[in-house]
C-alpha positions as CSV (number, residue, x, y, z in Angstrom):
1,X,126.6,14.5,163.7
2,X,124.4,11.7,164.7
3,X,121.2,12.8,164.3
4,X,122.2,14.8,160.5
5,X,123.3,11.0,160.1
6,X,120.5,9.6,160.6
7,X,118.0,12.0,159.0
8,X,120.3,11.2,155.3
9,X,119.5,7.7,156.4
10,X,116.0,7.6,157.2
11,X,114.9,9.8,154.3
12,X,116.9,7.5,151.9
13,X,115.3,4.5,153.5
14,X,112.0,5.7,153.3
15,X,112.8,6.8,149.6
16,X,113.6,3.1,148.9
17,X,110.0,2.0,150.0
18,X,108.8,2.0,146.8
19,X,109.8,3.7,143.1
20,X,106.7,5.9,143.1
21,X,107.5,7.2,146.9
22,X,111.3,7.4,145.5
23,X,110.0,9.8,142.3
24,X,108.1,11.9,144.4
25,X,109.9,12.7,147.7
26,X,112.7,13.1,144.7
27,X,110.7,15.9,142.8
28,X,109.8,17.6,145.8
29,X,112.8,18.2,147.3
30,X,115.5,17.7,144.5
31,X,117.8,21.4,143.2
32,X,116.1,21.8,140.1
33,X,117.0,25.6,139.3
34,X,113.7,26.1,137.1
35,X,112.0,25.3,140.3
36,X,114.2,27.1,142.6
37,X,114.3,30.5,140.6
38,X,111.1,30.8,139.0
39,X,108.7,28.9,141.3
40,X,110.5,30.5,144.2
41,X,110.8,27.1,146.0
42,X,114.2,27.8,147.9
43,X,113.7,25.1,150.5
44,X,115.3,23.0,147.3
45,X,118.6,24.6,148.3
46,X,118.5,22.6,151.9
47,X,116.0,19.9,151.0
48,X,118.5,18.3,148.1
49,X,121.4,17.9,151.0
50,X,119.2,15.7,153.1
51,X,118.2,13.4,149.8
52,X,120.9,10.8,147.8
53,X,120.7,9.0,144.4
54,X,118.5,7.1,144.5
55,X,118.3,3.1,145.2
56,X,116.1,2.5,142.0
57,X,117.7,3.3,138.4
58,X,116.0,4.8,135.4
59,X,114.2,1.8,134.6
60,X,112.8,1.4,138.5
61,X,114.7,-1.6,139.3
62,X,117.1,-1.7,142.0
63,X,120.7,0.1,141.4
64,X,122.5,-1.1,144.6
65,X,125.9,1.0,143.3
66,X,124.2,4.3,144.3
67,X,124.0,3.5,147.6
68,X,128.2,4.2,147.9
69,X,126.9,8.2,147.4
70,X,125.0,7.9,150.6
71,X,127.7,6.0,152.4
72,X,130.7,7.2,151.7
73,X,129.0,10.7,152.6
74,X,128.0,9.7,156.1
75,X,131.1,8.0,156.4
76,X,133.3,11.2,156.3
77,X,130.6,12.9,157.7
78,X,131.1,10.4,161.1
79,X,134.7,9.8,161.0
80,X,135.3,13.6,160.4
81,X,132.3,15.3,161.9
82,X,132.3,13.5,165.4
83,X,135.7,15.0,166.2
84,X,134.6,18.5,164.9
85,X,131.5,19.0,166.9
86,X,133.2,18.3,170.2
87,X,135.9,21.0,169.0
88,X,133.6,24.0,167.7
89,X,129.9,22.7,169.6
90,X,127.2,21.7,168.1
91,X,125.4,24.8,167.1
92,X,128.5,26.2,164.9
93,X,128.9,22.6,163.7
94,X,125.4,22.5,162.1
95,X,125.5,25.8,161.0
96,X,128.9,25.0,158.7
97,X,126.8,21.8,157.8
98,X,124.1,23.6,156.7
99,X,125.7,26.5,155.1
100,X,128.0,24.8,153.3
101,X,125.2,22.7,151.9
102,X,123.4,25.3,150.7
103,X,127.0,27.0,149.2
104,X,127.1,23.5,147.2
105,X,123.4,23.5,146.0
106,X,124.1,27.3,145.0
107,X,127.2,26.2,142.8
108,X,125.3,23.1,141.5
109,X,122.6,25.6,140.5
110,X,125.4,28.1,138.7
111,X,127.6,25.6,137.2
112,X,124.9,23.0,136.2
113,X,122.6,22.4,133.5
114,X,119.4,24.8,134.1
115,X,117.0,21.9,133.9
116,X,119.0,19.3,135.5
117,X,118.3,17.7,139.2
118,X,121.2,17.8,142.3
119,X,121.3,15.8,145.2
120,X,123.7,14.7,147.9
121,X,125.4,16.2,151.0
122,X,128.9,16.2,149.7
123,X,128.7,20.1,149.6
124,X,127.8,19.8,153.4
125,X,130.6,17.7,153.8
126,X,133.3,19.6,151.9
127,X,132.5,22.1,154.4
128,X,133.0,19.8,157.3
129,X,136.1,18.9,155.8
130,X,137.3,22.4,154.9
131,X,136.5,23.8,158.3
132,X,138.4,20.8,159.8
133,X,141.2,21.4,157.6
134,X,141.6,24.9,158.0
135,X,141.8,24.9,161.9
136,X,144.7,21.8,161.6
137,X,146.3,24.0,159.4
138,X,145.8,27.3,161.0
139,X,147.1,25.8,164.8
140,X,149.6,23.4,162.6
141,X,152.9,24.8,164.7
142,X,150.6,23.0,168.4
143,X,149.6,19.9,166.4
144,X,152.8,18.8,164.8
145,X,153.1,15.8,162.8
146,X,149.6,14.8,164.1
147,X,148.1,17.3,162.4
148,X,149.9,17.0,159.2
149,X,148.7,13.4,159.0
150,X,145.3,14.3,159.7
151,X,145.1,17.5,157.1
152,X,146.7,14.6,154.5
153,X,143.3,12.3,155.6
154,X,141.1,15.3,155.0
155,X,142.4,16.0,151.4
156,X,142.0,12.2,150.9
157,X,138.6,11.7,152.1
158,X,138.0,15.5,149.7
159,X,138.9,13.3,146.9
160,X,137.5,10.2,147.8
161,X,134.2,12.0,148.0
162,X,134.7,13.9,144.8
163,X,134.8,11.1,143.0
164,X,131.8,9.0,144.5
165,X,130.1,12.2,143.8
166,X,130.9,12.4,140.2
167,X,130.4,8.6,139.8
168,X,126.6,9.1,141.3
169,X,126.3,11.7,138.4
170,X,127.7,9.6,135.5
171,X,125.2,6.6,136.5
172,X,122.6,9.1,137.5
């Protein structure tokens, strides 16, 4: 949990260096399905869940307000993630991390424009959350009431990211 933390952070850090560093790290490693299916560049499936909006708008100045997709994904990916990874170990944490980022850059790619650009780790974190979810729900008889609060968290924080998610879109 901490380190996927901290590589979203560093690489958005790094992107905020400067507008021309932003554009390209960006264009390298951005879903872009032209790129993806006829260039055959598939690392774009994993690459785009490591990068965020980014801190500079259209224009190149500074857009503060798309830092909340960044956040608000580590967030969940912390307050959700640090209990999972104790619970299932760290090797089948990271592989639902990373498979259900690439599920979410899949189904950007399908349900998406064909020329448009995805970003974000919010289908990495819908997996967290789902795989959290479904093991509350599946021992919910042993966890009780506890467990019914927590499951009502998870669809909270679903939603919560959802709608950052969009937002980074709309302003995007």
């Amino acid at each position: 949990t901490y380190v996927l933390i901290a590589l979203n952070v560093a690489i958005f850090v790094m992107r905020a260096l400067s507008p021309q560093l932003d554009e390209q790290i960006f264009l390298w490693g951005a879903n872009h399905p032209p790129d993806v299916l006829r260039s055959g560049e598939y690392y774009r499936l994993l690459s785009s869940m490591f990068l965020h909006a980014s801190i500079y708008g259209l224009s190149g100045s500074l857009a503060p307000a798309n830092f909340l997709h960044l956040f608000f994904n580590m967030y969940i990916l912390y307050a959700v993630g640090t209990s999972l990874e104790r619970l299932f170990g760290h090797v089948r944490f990271v592989l639902i991390y990373l498979l259900g980022g690439l599920a979410g850059s899949i189904l950007s790619m399908l349900l998406g424009s064909y020329n448009s650009y995805s970003v974000g780790a919010s289908g990495a974190v819908f997996a967290i959350l789902g795989a959290e979810f479904v093991y509350l729900y599946h021992h919910r008889k042993l966890m009780g009431e506890a467990g019914r609060a927590r499951r009502q968290s998870l669809l909270w924080f679903g939603v919560i990211n959802l709608a950052f998610g969009l937002l980074s879109t709309i302003q995007g």
